[in-house]
Legacy VTK file of the C-alpha trace (Angstrom):
# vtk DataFile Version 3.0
C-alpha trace
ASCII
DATASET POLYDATA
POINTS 149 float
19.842 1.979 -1.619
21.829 1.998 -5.233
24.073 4.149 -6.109
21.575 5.474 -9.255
19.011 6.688 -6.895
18.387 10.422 -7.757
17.273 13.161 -5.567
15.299 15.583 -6.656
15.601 18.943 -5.316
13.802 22.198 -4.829
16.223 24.922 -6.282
13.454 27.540 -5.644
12.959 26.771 -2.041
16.288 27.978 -0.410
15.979 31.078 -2.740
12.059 32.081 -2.197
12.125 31.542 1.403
14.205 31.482 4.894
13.765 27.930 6.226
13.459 27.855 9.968
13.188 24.013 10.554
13.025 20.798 8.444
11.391 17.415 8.568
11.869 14.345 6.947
8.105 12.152 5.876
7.314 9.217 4.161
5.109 9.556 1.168
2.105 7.593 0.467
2.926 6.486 -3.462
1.778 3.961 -5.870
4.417 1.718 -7.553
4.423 3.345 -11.237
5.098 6.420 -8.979
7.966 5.047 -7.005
9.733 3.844 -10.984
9.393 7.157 -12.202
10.958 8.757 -9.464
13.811 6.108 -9.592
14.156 7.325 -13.053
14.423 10.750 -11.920
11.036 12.001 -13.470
9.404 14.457 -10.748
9.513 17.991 -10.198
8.638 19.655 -6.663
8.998 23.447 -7.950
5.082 24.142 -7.798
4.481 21.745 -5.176
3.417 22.693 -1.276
2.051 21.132 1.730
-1.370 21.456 3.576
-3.387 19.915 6.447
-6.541 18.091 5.557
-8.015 17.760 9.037
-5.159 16.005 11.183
-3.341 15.078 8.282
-0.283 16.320 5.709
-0.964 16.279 2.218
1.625 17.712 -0.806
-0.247 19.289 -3.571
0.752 19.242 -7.403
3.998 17.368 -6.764
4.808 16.228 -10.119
5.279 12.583 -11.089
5.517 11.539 -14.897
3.115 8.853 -15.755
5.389 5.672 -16.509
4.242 4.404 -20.209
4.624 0.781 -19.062
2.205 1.035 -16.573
-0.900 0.611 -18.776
-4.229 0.689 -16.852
-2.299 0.660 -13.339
-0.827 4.239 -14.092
-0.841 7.436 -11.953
-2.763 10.623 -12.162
1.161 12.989 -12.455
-0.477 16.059 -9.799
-2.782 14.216 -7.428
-3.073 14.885 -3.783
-0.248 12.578 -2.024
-0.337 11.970 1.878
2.749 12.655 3.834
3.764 10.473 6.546
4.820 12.228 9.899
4.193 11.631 13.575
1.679 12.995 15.644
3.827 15.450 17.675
5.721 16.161 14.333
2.690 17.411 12.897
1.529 19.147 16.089
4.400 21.153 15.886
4.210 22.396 12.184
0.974 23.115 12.776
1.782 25.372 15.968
4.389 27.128 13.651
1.846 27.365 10.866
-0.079 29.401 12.884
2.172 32.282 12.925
1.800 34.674 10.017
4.151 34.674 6.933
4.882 30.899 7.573
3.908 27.633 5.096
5.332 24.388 4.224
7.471 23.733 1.744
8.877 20.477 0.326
13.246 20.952 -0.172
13.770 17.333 -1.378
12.565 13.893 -3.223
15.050 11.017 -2.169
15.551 7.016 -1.348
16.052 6.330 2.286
19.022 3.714 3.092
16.070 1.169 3.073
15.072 2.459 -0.214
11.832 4.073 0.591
10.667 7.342 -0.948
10.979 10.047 1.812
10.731 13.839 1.435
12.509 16.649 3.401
9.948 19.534 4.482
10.888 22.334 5.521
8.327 25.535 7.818
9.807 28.679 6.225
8.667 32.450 5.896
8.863 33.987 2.383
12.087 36.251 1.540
11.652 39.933 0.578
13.165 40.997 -2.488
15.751 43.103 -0.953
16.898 39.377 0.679
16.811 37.828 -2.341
19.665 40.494 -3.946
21.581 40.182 -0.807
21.776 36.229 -1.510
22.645 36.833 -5.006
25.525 39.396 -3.921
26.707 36.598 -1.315
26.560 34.130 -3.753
28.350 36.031 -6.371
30.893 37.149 -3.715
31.915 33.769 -3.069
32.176 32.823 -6.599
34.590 35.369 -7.089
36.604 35.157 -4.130
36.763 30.944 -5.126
38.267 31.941 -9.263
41.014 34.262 -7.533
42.333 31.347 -5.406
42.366 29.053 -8.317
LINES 1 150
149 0 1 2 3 4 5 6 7 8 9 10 11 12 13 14 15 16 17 18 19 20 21 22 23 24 25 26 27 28 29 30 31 32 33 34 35 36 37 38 39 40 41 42 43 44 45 46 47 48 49 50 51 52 53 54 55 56 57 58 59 60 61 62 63 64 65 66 67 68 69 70 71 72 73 74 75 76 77 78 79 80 81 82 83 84 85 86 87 88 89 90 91 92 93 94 95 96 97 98 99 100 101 102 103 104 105 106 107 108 109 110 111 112 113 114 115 116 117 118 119 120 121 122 123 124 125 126 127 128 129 130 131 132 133 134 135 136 137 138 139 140 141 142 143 144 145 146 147 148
């Protein structure tokens, strides 16, 4: 893995939602794909997850189309498979199942062997009274961080 290697997070996702339990997948990319993300050119903030059948996909994950690619080049929103085991995806699916709960991707990143993976995480959406109690924590901290310095 270089040093160079971005990741690409989700700001949203910790905010919109409470995540109960991440996974780590492999994605199923093309190699124009895999530059651009090197370069740090993808966005997961509309992006989500669904089962086709037996089987993950992410939806309108966002890759920019590489302009040396030529004919070989990517379609930037299509439909990408996600790489998981079969009790891995027995078990999101079981948690799926309960209402208020849907998959959403947290993070685009290089594995050690420099392969593409993404973190996934099963969350339930946050009410808006959580979502000022975050801020307050969050500004709380902030505060209590500039009066030590």
């Amino acid at each position: 893995m270089t040093a160079s290697a971005p990741v690409i997070k989700n700001r949203k996702a910790s905010f919109e939602y409470h995540l109960l339990q991440s996974f780590t997948a492999g994605v199923v990319l093309t190699g124009s794909e895999v530059k651009s993300i090197r370069n740090g050119e993808a966005n997961l903030g509309d992006a989500y997850c669904v089962f086709e059948g037996n089987e993950l996909f992410i939806l309108n994950l966002y890759i920019k189309e590489l302009k040396e690619a030529s004919y070989l080049n990517h379609e930037p929103k299509r439909p990408r498979k996600l790489l998981l085991n079969k009790t891995e995806l027995k078990k999101i699916s079981g948690k799926l199942k309960e209402k208020g709960t849907t998959i959403i991707p947290v993070q685009l990143f290089f594995s050690e062997k420099g392969l593409v993976k993404i973190e996934i995480a099963v969350g339930k959406g946050k009410k808006n009274f959580d979502k000022r109690e975050d801020v307050k924590k969050r500004d709380a901290e902030r505060d209590m961080r500039r009066a030590q310095s």
